[in-house]
C-alpha positions in Angstrom: -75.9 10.3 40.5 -77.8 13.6 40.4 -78.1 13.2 44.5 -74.3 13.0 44.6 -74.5 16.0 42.8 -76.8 18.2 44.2 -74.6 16.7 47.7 -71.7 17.7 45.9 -72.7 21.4 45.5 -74.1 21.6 48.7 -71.5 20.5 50.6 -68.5 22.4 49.1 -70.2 25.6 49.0 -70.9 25.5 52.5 -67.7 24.0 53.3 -66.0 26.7 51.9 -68.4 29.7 52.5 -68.2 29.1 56.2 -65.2 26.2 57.2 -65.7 24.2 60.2 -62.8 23.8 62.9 -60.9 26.7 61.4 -57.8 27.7 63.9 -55.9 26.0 66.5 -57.7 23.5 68.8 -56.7 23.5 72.6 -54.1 20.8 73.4 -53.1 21.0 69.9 -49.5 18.5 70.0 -49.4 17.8 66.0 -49.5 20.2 63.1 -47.8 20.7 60.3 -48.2 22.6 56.8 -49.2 21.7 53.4 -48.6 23.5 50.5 -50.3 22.9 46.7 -47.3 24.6 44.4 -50.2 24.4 41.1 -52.5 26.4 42.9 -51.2 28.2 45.8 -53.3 26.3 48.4 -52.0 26.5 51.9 -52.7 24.8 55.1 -51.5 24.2 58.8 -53.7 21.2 60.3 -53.5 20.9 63.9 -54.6 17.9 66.1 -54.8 17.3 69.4 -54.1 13.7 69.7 -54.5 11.7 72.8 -52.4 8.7 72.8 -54.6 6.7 70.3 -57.0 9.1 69.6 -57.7 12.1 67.8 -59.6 14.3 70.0 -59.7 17.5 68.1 -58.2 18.9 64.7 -58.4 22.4 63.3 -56.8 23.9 60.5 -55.8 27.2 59.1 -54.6 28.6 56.0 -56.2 29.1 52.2 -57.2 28.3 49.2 -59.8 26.7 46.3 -63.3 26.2 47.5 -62.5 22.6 47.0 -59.6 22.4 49.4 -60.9 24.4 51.9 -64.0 22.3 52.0 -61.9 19.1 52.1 -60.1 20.5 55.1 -63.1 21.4 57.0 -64.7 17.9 56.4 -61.7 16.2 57.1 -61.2 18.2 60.9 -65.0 17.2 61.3 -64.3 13.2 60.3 -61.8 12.4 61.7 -62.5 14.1 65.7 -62.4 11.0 68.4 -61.3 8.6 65.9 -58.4 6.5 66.6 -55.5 6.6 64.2 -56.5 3.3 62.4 -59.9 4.6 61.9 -58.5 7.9 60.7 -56.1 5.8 58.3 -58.9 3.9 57.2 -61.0 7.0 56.5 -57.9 8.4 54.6 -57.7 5.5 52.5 -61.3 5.5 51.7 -61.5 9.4 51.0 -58.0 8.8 48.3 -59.9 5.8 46.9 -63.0 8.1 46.3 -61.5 10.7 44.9 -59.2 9.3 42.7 -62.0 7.1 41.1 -61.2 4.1 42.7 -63.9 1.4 44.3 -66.8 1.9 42.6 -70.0 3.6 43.8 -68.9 5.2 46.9 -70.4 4.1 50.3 -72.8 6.9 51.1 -73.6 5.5 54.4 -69.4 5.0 55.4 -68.6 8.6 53.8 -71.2 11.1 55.1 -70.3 13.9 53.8 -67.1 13.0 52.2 -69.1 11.2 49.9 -70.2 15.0 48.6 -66.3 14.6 47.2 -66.7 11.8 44.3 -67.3 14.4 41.6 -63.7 15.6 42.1 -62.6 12.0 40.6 -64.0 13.7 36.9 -61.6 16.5 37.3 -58.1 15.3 37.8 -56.5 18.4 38.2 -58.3 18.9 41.8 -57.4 15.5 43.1 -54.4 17.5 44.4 -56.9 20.1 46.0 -59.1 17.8 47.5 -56.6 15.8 49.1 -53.9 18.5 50.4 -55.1 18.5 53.6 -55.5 14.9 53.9 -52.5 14.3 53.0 -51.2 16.6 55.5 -52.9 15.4 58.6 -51.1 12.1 57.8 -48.0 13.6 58.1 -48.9 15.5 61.2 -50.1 11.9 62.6 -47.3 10.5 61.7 -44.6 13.0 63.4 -43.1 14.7 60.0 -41.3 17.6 60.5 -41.1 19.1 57.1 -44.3 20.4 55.5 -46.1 18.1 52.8 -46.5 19.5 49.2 -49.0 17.3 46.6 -45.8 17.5 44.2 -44.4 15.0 46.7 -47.8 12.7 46.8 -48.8 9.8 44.4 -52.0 11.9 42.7 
């Protein structure tokens, strides 16, 4: 566990410190914002989705180190997967974080995996899985903006 750890650290400072995919990706056709009332955390993920797949994703916004970080892996995951991979991956990542499955898959997650420690403090389940949540939305053609009160944390 101490690798999971020391992953954990590593990957959320960084995350956070200096996020990947931040802004508006070119041929951006699906965004929408998500908003964590508890904290204050607030993003816009944008993907550019061509008809099966996501080709790009960005996101813009604020918040925790944790959420940012989440966002940031997330737009590097899911990139040129199709939406059933992307559900599947969003499944997955809920499952991890809420404490569900077991030893996570190391080898599936990458650097999701980093996000298993989050399961031990409930309180950022909400944080970790904002933007998650609101790329599904966004996939799925919502029109008002997701907020974790709303989700099943």
């Amino acid at each position: 566990m101490s690798e999971l750890t020391d992953l954990y650290r590593e990957v959320i400072l960084d995350h956070s410190r200096r996020p990947r995919n931040f802004g508006v990706p070119a041929g951006t056709n699906h965004s929408l914002e998500g908003y964590n009332p508890l904290c204050g955390d607030r993003f816009t993920v944008h993907l550019a989705v061509d008809g099966d797949t996501v080709r790009d994703a960005g996101f813009q916004g604020s918040g925790c180190a944790i959420s940012t970080a989440s966002a940031s892996t997330m737009t590097e995951a899911v990139k040129g997967k199709s939406r059933a991979d992307v559900e599947a991956l969003f499944v997955r990542f809920h499952d991890l974080v809420m404490g569900k499955g077991g030893e996570p898959d190391l080898d599936a997650l990458g650097k999701l995996a980093a996000f298993s420690g989050v399961a031990e403090f409930p309180m950022r389940v909400k944080c970790a899985t904002l933007a998650w949540h609101t790329m599904r939305g966004a996939l799925e053609g919502h029109a008002e903006s997701v907020s974790t009160e709303s989700t099943a944390e």
